[in-house]
N, C-alpha and C positions, 0 to 999 in steps of 0.2 A: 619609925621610918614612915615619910609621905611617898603615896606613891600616884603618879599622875597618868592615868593612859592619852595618851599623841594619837594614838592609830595604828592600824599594822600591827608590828612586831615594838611600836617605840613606847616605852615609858621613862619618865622622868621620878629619879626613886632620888629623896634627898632621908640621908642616914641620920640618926640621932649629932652625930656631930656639925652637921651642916656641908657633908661631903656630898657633890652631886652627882650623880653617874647618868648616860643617857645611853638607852639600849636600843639597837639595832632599829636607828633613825632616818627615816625614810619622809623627806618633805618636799622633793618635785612632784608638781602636777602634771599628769598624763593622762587624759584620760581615754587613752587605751590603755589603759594598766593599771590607775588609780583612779576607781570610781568614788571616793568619798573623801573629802580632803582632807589634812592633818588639822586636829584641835588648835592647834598654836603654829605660829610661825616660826622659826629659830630666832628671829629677832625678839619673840615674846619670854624664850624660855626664860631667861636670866643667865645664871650664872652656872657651868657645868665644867665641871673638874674630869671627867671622865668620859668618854665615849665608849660603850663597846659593841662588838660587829660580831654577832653569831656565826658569819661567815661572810662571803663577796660577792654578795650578789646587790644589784642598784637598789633593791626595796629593801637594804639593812643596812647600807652604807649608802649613801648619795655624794652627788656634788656639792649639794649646799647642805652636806654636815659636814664634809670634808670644811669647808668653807670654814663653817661655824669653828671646828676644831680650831681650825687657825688663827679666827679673829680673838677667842676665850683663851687659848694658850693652855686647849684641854688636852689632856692625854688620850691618847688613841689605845684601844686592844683587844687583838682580834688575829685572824688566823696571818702565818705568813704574806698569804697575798695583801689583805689587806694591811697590814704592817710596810709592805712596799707602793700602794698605791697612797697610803696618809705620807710616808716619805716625800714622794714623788711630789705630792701637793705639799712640801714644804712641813710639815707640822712635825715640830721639834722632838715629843717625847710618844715614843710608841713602844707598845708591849705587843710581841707575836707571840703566840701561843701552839704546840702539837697537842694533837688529843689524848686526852688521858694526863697532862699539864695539871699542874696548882700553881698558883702565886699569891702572894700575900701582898695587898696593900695598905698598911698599917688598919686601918678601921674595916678592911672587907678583907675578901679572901674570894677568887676566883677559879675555876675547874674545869676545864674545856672537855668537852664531853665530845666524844666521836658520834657520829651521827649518818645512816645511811637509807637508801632510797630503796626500799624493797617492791619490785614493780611483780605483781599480781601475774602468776603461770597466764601463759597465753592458751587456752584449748588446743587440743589438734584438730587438726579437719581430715577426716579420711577421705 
């Protein structure tokens, strides 16, 4: 397997058979939000078979991946919401996933892991 870090959360991982998958791809500049830009532009990536979205937020799914999705006629997958927003943007094949999920795509195998935000006891003030 090659695997490429983009930034953020995105790498570009190409498998032993020339499968490509792009992870949790985040390429709008903002800089209120993105202080360092993405390694590649989607027009550099090449060729991507897969896209997938850790979850729906704009720094693991974008508009110009959503884009990209469309223009490569890559598969999308990722949780419900975002299975209805790659919809939305048109993009043909999409996979939603609940946590605790498997799915097989012949050469990989994917497992949606549940994932929760434990915020730190607040002191009391007497």
């Amino acid at each position: 397997m090659k695997i490429l870090f983009i930034g953020q959360s995105t790498f570009r991982l190409t498998l032993e058979d020339g499968t490509v998958l792009l992870t949790d791809p985040w390429f709008k500049m903002n800089p209120l939000w993105r202080a360092i830009p993405p390694a590649l532009s989607p027009d550099q990536l090449g060729r991507i078979d897969f896209i997938l979205s850790s979850h729906n937020h704009l720094d693991h799914i974008d508009g110009p991946s959503l884009d990209l999705a469309k223009k490569r006629g890559s598969a999308v997958i990722g949780s419900k919401r975002v299975a209805r927003r790659a919809r939305r943007f048109g993009i043909k094949e999409v996979f939603w996933m609940k946590p605790g999920e498997a799915q097989d795509f012949n050469i990989f195998s994917i497992k949606a892991t549940p994932a929760f935000i434990l915020w730190p006891e607040t002191p009391s003030v007497s």
